[in-house]
C-alpha positions as CSV (number, residue, x, y, z in Angstrom):
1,X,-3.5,-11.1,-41.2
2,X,-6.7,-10.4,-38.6
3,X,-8.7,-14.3,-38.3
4,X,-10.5,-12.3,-35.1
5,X,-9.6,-15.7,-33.6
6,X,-8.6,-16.5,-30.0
7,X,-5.0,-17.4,-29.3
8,X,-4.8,-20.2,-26.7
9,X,-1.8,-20.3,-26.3
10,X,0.1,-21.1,-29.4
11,X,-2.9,-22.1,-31.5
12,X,-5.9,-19.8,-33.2
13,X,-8.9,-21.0,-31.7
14,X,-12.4,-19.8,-32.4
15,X,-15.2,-22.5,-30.3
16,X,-17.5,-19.5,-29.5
17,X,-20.6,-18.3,-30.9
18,X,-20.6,-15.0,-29.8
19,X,-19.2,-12.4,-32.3
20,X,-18.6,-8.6,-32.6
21,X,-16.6,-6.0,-34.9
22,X,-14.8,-3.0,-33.8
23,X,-15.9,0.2,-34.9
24,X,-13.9,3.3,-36.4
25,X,-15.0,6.8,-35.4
26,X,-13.4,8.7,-37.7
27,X,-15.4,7.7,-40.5
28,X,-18.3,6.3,-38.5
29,X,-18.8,3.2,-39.4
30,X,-18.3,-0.9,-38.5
31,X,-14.6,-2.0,-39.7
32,X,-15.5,-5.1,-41.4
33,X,-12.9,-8.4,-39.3
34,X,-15.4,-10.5,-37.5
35,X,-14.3,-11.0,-34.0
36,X,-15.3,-14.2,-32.2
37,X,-15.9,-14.0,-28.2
38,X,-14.2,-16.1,-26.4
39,X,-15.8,-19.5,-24.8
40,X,-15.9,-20.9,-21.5
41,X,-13.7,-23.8,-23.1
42,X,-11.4,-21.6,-24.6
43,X,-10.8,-19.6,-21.5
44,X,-10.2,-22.9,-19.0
45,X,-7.9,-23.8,-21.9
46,X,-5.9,-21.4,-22.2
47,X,-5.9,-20.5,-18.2
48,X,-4.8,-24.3,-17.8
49,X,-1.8,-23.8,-19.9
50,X,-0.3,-20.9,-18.5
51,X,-0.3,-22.2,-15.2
52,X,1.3,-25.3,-17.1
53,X,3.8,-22.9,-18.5
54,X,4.5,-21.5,-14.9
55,X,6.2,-24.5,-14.0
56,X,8.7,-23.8,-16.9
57,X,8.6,-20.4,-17.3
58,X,9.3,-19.2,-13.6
59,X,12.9,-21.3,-13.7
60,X,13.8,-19.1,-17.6
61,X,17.0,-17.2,-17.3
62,X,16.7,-13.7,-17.1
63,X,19.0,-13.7,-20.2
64,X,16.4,-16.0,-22.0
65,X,13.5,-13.8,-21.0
66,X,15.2,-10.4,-21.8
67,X,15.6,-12.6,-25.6
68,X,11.8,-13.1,-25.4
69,X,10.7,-9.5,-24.6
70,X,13.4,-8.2,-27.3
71,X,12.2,-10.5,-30.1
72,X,9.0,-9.1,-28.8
73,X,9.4,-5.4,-29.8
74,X,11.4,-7.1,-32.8
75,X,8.3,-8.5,-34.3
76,X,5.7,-5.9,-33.7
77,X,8.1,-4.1,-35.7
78,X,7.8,-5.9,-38.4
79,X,4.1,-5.9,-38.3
80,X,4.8,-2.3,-40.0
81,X,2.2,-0.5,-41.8
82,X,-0.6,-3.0,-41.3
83,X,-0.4,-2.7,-37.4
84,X,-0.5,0.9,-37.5
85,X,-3.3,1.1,-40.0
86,X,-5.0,-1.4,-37.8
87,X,-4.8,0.9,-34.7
88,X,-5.8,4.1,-36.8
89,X,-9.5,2.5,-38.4
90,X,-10.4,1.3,-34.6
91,X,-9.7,4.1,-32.3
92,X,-9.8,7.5,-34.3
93,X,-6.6,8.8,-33.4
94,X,-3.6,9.8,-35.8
95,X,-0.7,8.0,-37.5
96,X,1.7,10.7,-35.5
97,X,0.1,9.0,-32.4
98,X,-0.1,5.6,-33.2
99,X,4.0,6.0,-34.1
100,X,4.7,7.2,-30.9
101,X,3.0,4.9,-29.0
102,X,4.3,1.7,-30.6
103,X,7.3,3.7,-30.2
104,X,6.8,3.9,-26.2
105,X,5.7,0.4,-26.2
106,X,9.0,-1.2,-27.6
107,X,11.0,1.1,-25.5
108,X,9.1,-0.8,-22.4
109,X,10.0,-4.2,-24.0
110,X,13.4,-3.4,-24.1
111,X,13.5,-1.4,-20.9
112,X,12.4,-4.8,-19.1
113,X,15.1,-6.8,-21.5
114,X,17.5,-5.1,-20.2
115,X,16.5,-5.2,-16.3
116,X,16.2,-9.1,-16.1
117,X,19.4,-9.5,-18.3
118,X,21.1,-8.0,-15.5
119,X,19.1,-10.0,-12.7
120,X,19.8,-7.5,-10.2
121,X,16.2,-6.4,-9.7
122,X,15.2,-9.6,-7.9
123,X,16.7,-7.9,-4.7
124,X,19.0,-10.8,-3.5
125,X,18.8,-10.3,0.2
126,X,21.6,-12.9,2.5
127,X,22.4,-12.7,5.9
128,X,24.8,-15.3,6.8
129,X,24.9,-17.8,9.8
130,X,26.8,-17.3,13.3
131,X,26.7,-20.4,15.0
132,X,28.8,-18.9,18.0
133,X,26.1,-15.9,18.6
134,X,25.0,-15.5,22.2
135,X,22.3,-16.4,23.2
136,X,20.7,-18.4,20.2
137,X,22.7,-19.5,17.3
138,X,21.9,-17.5,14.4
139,X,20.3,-18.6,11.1
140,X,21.7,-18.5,7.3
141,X,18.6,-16.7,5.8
142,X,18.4,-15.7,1.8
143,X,15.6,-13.9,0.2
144,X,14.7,-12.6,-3.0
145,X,11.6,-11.8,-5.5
146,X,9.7,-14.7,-7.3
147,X,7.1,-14.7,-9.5
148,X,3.2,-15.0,-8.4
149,X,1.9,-17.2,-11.3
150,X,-0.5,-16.7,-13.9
151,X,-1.6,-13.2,-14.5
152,X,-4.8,-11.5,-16.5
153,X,-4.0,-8.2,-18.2
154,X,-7.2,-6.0,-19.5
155,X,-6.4,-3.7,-22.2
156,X,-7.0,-0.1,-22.3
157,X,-9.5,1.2,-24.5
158,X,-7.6,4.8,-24.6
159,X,-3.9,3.4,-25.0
160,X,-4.2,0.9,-28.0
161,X,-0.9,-0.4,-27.6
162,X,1.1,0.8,-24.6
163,X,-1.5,-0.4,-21.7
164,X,-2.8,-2.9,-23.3
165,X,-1.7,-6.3,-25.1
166,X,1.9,-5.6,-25.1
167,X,1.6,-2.7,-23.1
168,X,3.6,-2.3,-19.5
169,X,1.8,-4.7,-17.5
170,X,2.6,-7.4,-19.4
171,X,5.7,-6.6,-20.2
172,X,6.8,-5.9,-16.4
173,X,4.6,-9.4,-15.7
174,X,6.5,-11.6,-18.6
175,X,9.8,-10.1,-17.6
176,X,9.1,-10.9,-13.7
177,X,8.2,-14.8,-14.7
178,X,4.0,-14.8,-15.1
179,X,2.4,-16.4,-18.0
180,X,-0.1,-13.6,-19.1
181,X,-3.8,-13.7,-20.3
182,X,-4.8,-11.0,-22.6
183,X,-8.7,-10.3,-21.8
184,X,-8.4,-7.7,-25.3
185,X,-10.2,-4.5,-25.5
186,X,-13.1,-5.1,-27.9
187,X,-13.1,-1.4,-29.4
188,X,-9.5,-2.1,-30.6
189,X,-9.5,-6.0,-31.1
190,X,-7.8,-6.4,-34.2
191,X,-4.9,-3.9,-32.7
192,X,-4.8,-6.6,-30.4
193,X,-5.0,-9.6,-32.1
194,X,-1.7,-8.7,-34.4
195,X,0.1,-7.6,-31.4
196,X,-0.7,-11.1,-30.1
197,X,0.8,-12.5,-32.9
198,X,3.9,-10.6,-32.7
199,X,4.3,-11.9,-28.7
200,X,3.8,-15.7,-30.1
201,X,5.8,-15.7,-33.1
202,X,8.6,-14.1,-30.7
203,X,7.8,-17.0,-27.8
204,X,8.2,-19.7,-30.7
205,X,11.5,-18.4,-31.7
206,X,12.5,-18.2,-28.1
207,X,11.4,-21.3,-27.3
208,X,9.3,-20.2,-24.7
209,X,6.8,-23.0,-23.2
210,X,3.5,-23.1,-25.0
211,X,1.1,-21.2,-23.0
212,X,3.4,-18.7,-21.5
213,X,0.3,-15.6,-23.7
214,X,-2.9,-15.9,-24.7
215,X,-5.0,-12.7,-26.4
216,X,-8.9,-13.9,-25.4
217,X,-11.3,-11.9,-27.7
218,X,-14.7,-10.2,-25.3
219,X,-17.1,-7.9,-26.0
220,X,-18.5,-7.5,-22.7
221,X,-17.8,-8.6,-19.1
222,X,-18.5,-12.4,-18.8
223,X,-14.8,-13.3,-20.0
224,X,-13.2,-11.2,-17.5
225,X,-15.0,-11.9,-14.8
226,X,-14.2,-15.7,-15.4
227,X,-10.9,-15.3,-16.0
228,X,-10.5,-12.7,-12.4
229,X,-12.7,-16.0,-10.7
230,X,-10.5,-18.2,-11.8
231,X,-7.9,-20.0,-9.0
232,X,-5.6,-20.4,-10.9
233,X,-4.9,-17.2,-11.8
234,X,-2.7,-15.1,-9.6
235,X,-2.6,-11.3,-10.2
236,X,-4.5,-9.1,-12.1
237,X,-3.6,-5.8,-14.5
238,X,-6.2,-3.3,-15.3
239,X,-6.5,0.6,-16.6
240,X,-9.7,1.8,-16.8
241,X,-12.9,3.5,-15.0
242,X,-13.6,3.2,-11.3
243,X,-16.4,1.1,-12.1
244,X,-14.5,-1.3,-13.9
245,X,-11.2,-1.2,-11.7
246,X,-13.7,-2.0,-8.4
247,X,-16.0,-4.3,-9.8
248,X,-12.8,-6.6,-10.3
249,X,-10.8,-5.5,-7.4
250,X,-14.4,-6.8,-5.4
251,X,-14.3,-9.6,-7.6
252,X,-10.8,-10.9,-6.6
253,X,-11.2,-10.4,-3.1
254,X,-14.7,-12.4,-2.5
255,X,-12.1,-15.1,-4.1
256,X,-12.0,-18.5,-1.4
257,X,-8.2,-16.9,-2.1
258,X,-8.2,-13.3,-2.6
259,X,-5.1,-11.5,-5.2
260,X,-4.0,-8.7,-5.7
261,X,-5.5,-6.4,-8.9
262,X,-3.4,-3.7,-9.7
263,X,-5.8,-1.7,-11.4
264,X,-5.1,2.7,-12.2
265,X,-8.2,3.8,-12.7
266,X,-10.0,7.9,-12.5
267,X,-8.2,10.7,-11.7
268,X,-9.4,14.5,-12.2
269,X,-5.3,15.3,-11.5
270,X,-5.9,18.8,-9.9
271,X,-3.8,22.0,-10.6
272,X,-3.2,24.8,-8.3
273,X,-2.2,28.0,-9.6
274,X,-0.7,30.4,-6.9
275,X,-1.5,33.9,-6.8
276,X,1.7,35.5,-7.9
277,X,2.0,33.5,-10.6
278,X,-1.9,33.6,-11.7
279,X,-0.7,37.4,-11.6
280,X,2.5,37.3,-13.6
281,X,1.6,34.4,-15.8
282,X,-1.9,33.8,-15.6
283,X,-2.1,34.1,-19.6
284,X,0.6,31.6,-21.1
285,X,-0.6,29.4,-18.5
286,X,-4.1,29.7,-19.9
287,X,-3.3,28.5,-23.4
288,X,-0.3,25.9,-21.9
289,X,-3.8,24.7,-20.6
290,X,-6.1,25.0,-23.4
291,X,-3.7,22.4,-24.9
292,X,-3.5,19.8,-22.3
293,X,-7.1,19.8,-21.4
294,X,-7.5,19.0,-25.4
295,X,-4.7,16.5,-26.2
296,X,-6.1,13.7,-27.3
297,X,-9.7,14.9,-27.2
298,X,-9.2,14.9,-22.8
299,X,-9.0,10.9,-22.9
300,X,-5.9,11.0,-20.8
301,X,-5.8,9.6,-17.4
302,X,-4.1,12.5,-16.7
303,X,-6.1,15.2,-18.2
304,X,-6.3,18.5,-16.3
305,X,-9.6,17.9,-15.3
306,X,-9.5,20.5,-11.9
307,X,-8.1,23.9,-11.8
308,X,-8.1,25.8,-8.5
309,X,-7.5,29.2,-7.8
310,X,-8.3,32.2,-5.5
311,X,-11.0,34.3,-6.5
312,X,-9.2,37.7,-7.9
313,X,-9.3,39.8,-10.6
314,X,-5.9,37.8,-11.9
315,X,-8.1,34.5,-12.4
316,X,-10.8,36.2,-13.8
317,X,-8.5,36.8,-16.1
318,X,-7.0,33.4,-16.4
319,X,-10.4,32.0,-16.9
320,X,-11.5,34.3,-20.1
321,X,-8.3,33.5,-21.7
322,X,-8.6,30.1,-21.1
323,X,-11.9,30.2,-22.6
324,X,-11.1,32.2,-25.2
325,X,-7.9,30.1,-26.0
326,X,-10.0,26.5,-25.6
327,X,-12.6,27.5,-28.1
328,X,-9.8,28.2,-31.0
329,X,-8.6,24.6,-30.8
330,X,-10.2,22.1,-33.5
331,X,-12.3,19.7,-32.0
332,X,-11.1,16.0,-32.4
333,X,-12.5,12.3,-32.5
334,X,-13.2,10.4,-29.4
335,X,-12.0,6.8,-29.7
336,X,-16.0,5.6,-29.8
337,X,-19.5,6.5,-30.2
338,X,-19.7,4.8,-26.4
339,X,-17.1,7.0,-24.9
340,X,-18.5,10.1,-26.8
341,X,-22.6,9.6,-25.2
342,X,-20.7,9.4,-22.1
343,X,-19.1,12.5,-22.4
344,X,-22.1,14.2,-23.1
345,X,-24.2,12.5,-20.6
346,X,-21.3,13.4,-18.1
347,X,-20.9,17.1,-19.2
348,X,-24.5,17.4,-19.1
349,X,-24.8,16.1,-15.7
350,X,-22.0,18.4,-14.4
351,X,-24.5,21.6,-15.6
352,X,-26.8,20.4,-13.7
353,X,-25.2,20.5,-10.3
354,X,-26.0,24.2,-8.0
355,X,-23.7,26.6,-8.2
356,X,-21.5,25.4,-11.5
357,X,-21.4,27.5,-15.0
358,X,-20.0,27.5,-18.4
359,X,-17.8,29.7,-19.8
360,X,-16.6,27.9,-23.0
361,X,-18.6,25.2,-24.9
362,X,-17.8,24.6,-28.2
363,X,-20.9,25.2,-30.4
364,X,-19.4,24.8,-34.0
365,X,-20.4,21.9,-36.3
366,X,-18.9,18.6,-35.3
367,X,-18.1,15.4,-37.0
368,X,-19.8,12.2,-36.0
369,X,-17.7,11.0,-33.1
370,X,-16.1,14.6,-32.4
371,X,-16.2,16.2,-28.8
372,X,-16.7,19.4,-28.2
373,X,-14.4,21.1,-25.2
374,X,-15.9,22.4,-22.3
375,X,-14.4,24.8,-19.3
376,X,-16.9,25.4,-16.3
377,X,-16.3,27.0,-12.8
378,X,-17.9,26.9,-9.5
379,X,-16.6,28.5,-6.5
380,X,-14.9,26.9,-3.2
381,X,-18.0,26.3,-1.0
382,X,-20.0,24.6,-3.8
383,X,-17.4,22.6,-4.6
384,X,-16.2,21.3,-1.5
385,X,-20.0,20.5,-0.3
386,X,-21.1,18.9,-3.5
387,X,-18.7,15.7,-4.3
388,X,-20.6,15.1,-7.6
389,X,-18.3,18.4,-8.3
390,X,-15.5,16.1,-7.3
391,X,-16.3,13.3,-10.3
392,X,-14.2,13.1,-13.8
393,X,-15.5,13.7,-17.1
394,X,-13.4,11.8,-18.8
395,X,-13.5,14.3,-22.4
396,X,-11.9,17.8,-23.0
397,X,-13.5,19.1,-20.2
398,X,-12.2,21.0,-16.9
399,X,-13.7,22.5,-14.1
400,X,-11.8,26.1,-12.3
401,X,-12.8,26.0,-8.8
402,X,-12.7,29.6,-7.0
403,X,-11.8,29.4,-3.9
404,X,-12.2,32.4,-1.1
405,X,-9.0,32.5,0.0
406,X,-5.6,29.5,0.6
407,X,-7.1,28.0,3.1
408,X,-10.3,27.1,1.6
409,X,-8.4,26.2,-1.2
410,X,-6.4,23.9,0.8
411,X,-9.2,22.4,2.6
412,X,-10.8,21.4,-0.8
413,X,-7.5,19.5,-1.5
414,X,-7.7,17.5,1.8
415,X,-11.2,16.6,0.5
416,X,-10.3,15.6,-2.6
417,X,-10.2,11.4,-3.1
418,X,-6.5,10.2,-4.4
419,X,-5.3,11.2,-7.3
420,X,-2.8,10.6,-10.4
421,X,-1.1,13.9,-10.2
422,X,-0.8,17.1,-8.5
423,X,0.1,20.6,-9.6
424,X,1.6,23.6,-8.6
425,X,2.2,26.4,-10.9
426,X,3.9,28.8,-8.7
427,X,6.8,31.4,-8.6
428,X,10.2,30.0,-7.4
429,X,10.6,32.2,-4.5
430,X,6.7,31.9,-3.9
431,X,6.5,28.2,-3.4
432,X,8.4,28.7,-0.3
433,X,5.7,30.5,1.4
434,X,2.8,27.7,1.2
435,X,4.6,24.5,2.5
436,X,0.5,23.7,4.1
437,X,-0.4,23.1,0.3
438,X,2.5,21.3,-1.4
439,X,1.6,19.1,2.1
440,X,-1.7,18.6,1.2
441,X,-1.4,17.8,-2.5
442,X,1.1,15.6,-2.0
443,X,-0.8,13.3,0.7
444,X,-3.7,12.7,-2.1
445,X,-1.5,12.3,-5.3
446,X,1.4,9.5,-6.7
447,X,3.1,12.3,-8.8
448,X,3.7,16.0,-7.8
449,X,4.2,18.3,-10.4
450,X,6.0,21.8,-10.2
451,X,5.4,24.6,-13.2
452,X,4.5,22.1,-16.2
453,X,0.9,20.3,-17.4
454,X,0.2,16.4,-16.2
455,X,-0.5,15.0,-19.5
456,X,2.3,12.9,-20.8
457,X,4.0,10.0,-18.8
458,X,7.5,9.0,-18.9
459,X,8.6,6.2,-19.0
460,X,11.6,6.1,-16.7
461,X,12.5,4.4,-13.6
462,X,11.4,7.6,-11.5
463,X,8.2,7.7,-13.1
464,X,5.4,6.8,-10.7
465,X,1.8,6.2,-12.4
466,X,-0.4,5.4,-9.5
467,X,-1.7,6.9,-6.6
468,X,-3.8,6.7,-3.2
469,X,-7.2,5.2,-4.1
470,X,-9.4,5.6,-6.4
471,X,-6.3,6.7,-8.4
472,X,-5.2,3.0,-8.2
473,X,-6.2,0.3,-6.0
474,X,-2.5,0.0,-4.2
475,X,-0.6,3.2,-4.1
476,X,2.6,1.6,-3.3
477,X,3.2,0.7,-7.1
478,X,3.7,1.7,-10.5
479,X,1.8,0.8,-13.4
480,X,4.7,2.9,-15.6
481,X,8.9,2.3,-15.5
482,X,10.4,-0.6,-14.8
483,X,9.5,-0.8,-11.1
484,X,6.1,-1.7,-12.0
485,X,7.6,-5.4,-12.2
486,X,7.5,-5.4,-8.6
487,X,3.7,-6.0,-8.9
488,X,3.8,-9.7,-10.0
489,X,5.8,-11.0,-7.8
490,X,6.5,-11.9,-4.0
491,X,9.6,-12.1,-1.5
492,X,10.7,-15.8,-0.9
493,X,13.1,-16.6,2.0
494,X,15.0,-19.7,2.7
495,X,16.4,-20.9,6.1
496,X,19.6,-23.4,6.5
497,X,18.8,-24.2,2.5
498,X,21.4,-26.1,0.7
499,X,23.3,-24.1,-1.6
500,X,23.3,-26.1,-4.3
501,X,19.2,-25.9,-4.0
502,X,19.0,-22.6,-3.9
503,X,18.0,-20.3,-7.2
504,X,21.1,-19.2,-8.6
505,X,20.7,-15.7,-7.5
506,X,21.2,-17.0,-4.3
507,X,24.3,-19.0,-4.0
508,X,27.2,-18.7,-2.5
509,X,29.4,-18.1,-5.9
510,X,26.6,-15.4,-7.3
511,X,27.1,-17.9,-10.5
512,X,24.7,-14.9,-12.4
513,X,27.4,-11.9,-11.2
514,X,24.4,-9.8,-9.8
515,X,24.3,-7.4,-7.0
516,X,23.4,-8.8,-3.4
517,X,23.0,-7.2,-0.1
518,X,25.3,-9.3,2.1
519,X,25.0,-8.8,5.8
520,X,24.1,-5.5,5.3
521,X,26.7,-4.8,2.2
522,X,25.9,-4.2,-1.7
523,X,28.3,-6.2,-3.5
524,X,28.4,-8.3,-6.3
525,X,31.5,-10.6,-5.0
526,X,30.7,-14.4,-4.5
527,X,30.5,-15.6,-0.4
C-alpha cells in the first residue's frame, strides 16, 4: 500500500506540509497518492540514524549483507503486480519494460550478494615484516577497502527502478557497508516508496540496524541540497542532467569537508560510420539506427544523439534512409509533460543554430505527452565552431554531422567534451587503416563500441558506465557492474597492528578464506 509517507528509517513519517502527486503521461492526468515533502526534521532524523547505523553496519559480515541485499530482490518480488502497475501510471512506459527493468534491478541485488559473500572484493593487501632488512627494518603493513559512511542516492527520473531507489548505487553502496538515503524522484514517487518498503521489510528480517535506508519524499531541490550539505553524510549517487549532476558536485565541494559525488550525467554518445562501410552498409545501418535513436522515446543516456560521417554520395544515402526509416516508427510517450516542453524547447533551439537542417520531423498527430522524432545535419565546419551543436537533446532526436574529409572528422572528436560511449561502425579489414580515430574516440569516451548501437547497458563486471567529464564527474568509476562498489569506499592501512585487532580480512589465519595478495602473491592460504 502507497501512505506517500517518508521512511526514516524504520518508521513512516509524514511532519511536512509540503505535498505533491505524480503525474501519468500516458493518459495525461494527476495519479491520485498524495505525496508529503519531506521536512527539515525528518531529514536530520533520518541522516542522524544512518550514521548511527554506520557504527553497526560497517562491522556486518559480508555473508549477513549478501542475506540483506538477497531478501532485498526477494521482497520487491513479492510486491508483484502492484509495483509494476505502480511504475506503469507514473512514467508512461510499458509493462514489457517495467518487467525487464525490475528484472535488471534484482539481478544487481544479487550480483552484489554474491560479491561480498565471497569477501574477496575488499582487495586484502599484506606485506609482511623483515626485521633483519638492511638498512631500516621493515614494517608489517595490511590494507584493504572500508566503507565511507553515510551515503545519499538521487533517483533517476528515466530508470524507475534500476538507477534509482534500489537501483545500482545503492545496491553497490549497501553491499560496500554505507547506510543509504533515498532523496526519491518525485515524477515516480510511489515507484519509490514501495520499493522502500521492500528494502525495510528485507532489513527487519535481516536484522539490520535501524537506520541502515531511508526513501525521503521531494518535489524540488531543497531536500537534496540539505541532505548533499549535510556533514555527516559521506558520498553522494546521482544520474541525471549536467545541471543537476554540477550543481551538487559544486555543492559538495564548497563543503568545510568536501566528498566525493559520483554523479553520470549528459552524453550525446557519438557514432562514426567509416566510409566503406557507409558504402557497403550504409542502409541496414540506417534503420539499426532509426531504432536506437527511438527506444524508449530517446530518453536513454545513451541515445545516439551524434552521427558523423564524410560528405559522399554513400551518406547522402545513409541520411534519406534514415529519415525515411525514422518517420515509419510510432511515436511514444515521454515519461512527463516537463521532460516533453523540454524536448521541444531543445529541438527548437537546435533549428535555430547557422548552418543545421531537418530532414525528418515527425508531423503526424500525437498523443498528449508523445514526442515526435527528429534527424537533423549540419556539416563539419559548423559543427566544430558552434558548441551549442555540441549539446544533448535529450528526446528521439540526432544530429548527422558531414564532415569534409577524416581528418576534420577526427578533429571534431578531439573537440567533443567526454562522453558515455563511442562508435565505430566499420569494415573488419578497414578499421585497421584509421588507428588516428579509434585514438581519438577513445580518449573522450568510458565505453568504445565496434559495429553495434550504444543503447542498452549490461550489467556485467566489464561493463563501464561512465566516462571523462561531463559524462560523469570521475571517470575512473562505474556507475554499472559490480565494480561500481568501489565508489563508497576508501583503502585503510595498518602498521605493526595486532592481529587479533585487525578486521578479519586481515589476519593472519584469513578466518573468512578470501583471496589476499601476500608479498606480492594471490593466495587464499592463512600466514
Amino acid at each position: 500500500m502507497i501512505t506517500g509517507k517518508n521512511y526514516i528509517g524504520n518508521h513512516l513519517s509524514s511532519q511536512g506540509d509540503k505535498t505533491y502527486t505524480t503525474f501519468n503521461p500516458k493518459v495525461n492526468i494527476e495519479n491520485e497518492p498524495l505525496y508529503y515533502e519531506a521536512s527539515e526534521t525528518e531529514i536530520n532524523h533520518a541522516i542522524d540514524l544512518a550514521s548511527e547505523a554506520f557504527a553497526a553496519y560497517k562491522k556486518v559480515s559480508g555473508k549477513d549483507k549478501a542475506q540483506f541485499l538477497n531478501t532485498i530482490a526477494e521482497e520487491i518480488l513479492a510486491l508483484g503486480d502492484l509495483l509494476i502497475q505502480t511504475y506503469i501510471s507514473e512514467s508512461g512506459l510499458p509493462e514489457k519494460r517495467a518487467i525487464g527493468e525490475r528484472t535488471r534491478t534484482i539481478g544487481q541485488l544479487r550480483a552484489f550478494a554474491n560479491l561480498v559473500a565471497d569477501g574477496t572484493w575488499v582487495e586484502a593487501t599484506i606485506d609482511t615484516a623483515d626485521p633483519n632488512r638492511i638498512p631500516i627494518p621493515k614494517p608489517d603493513l595490511r590494507k584493504m577497502l572500508t566503507p565511507l559512511g553515510p551515503v545519499v542516492v538521487f533517483g533517476a527520473s528515466n530508470f524507475p527502478l534500476a538507477y534509482s531507489t534500489a537501483g545500482g548505487d545503492t545496491a553497490s553502496a549497501l553491499a560496500s557497508g554505507c547506510p543509504v538515503i533515498v532523496k526519491s524522484h518525485p515524477m515516480h514517487a510511489g515507484t519509490g516508496e514501495l520499493i522502500a518498503s521492500a528494502i525495510i521489510a528485507a532489513a527487519e528480517k535481516t536484522k539490520m540496524p535501524n537506520g541502515v535506508f531511508s526513501n525521503l519524499n521531494s518535489s524540488g531541490i531543497e531536500v537534496g541540497v540539505q541532505l548533499v550539505k549535510h556533514p555527516k553524510i559521506k558520498g553522494v549517487g546521482f544520474t541525471g542532467s549536467i545541471k543537476g549532476g554540477r550543481a551538487l558536485f559544486d555543492l559538495a565541494a564548497q563543503r568545510p569537508e568536501p566528498i566525493p559525488v559520483f554523479a553520470e550525467m549528459g552524453s550525446i554518445n557519438p557514432v562514426v560510420i567509416l566510409p566503406e562501410t557507409l558504402q557497403k552498409r550504409g542502409a541496414s545501418l540506417a534503420t539499426t539506427y532509426a531504432k536506437s535513436i527511438t527506444l524508449g522515446t530517446g530518453q536513454f543516456c545513451t541515445n545516439p544523439g551524434l552521427i558523423l560521417g564524410v560528405k559522399s554520395e554513400a551518406l547522402d544515402h545513409f541520411i534519406d534512409k534514415l529519415s525515411t526509416e525514422i518517420l515509419t516508427i510510432t511515436p511514444s510517450c515521454m515519461l512527463h509533460p516537463n521532460i516533453v516542453n523540454n524536448y521541444k524547447n531543445n529541438s527548437a533551439n537546435m533549428l535555430q543554430e547557422s548552418g543545421i537542417s531537418k530532414t525528418a520531423d515527425y508531423q503526424g498527430d500525437l498523443e498528449p505527452n508523445f514526442a515526435g522524432q527528429m534527424i537533423t545535419t549540419v556539416d563539419g565546419d559548423s559543427f566544430l565552431n558552434n558548441t551549442n551543436l555540441h549539446q544533448e537533446v535529450f528526446g528521439p532526436f540526432s544530429l548527422v554531422v558531414q564532415c569534409k574529409d577524416l581528418e576534420e572528422l577526427t578533429t571534431i572528436i578531439d573537440h567533443l567534451e567526454g562522453q558515455l560511449t563511442g562508435t565505430i561502425l566499420a569494415e573488419q579489414e578497414e578499421i585497421a587503416d584509421h588507428r588516428t580515430i579509434i585514438e581519438a574516440l577513445q580518449n573522450r569516451v568510458g565505453r568504445l563500441i565496434f559495429n553495434g548501437v550504444p543503447t542498452g547497458v549490461e550489467v556485467c563486471p566489464s561493463m563501464l558506465h561512465g566516462g571523462p567529464y561531463p559524462a560523469s564527474t570521475d571517470s575512473r568509476f562505474t556507475a554499472v557492474g559490480i565494480h561500481a562498489i568501489k565508489r563508497w569506499v576508501r583503502p585503510m592501512s595498518y602498521q605493526n597492528w595486532p592481529d587479533h585487532l585487525l578486521p578479519d580480512e586481515l589476519q593472519n589465519q584469513n578466518p573468512l578464506g578470501i583471496s589476499r595478495l601476500v608479498n606480492g602473491d594471490s593466495t587464499r592460504n592463512p600466514l
